[in-house]
C-alpha positions as CSV (number, residue, x, y, z in Angstrom):
1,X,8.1,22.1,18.2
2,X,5.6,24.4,16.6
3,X,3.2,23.1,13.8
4,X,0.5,25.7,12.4
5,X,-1.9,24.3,9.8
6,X,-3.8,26.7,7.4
7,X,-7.1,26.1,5.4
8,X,-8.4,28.2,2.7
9,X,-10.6,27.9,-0.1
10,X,-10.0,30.1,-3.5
11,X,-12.4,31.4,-5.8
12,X,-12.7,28.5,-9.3
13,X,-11.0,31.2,-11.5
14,X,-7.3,32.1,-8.9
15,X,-7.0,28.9,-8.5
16,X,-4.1,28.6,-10.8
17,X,-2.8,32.2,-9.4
18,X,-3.0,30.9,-6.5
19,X,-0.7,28.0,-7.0
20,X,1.8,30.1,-9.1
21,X,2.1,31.9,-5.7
22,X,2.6,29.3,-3.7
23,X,5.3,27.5,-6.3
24,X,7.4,31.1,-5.7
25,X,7.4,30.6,-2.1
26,X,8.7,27.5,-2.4
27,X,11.5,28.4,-5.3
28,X,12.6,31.7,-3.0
29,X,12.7,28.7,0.2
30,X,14.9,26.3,-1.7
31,X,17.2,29.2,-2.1
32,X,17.2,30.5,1.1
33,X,16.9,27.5,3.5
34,X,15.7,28.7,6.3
35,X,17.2,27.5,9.7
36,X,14.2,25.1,11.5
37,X,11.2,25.5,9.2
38,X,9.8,22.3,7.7
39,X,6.8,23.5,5.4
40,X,4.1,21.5,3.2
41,X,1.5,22.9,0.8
42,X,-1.5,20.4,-0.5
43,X,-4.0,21.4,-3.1
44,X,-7.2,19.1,-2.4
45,X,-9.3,17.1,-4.9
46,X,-11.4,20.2,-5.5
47,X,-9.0,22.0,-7.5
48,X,-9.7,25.1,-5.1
49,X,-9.0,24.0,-1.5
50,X,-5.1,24.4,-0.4
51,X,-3.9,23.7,3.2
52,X,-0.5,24.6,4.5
53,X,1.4,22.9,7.3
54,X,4.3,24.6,8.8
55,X,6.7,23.3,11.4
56,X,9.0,24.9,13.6
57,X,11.8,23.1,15.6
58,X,11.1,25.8,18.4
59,X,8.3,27.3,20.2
60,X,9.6,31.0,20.2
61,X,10.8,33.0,18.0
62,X,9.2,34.2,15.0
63,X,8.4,32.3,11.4
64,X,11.1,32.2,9.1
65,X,8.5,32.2,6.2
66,X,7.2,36.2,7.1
67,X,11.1,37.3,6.1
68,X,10.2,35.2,2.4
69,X,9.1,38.1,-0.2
70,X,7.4,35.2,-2.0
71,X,5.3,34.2,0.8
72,X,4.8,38.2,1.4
73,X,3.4,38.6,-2.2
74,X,1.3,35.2,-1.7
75,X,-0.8,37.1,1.3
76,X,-1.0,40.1,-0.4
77,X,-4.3,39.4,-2.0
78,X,-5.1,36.4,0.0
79,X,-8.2,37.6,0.6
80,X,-9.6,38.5,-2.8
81,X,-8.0,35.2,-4.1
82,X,-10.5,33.1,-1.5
83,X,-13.9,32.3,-1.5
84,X,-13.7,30.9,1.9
85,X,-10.4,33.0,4.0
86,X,-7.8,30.9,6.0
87,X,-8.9,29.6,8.9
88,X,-5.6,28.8,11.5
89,X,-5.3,25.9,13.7
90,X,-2.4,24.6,15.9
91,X,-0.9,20.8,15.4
92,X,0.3,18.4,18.0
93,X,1.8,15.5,16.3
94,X,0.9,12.1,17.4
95,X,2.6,9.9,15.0
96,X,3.7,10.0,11.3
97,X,5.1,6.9,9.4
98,X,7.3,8.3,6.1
99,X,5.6,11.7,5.9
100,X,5.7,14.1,2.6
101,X,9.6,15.2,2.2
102,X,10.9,13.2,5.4
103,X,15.1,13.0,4.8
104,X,14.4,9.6,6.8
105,X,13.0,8.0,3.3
106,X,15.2,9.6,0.9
């Protein structure tokens, strides 16, 4: 399994661009249902912080998000939306207990 976590920070006044964006990704994913991805988005306390999590049941292969148009038009102007840019960093998973969206609590 592949998990990928991204960090960014936007500017005060995309913020809410920003999260229009990331609301289309997720409309154009509950259409399309890609095979294997499990993907979160979180907008921190701040208003202007987001952080993504993606999950893949495999290790090769490519992302099913970079075949979403949403989540195409959501980089587009990632960087003139942030203030600080994404920063990338791999997951291993330890240990969750009733994560975000599990189909174990539902």
């Amino acid at each position: 399994m592949r998990q990928v976590m991204v960090r960014y920070k936007v500017k005060p006044d995309r913020a809410a661009e920003n999260e229009e964006l990331v609301r289309a990704v997720y409309a154009e994913l509950e259409r399309t249902r890609p095979a294997g991805l499990r993907y979160a988005t979180f907008q921190l306390q701040d208003g202007v912080s987001f952080v993504h999590i993606s999950s893949l049941e495999t290790d090769e292969g490519r992302n099913p998000l970079t075949e979403v148009e949403a989540f195409a038009r959501f980089q587009e102007g990632i960087g003139d939306r942030c203030d600080e840019a994404p920063t990338v960093a791999q997951l291993r998973e330890i240990g969750s207990f009733r994560f975000h969206g599990d189909e174990s609590v539902r």
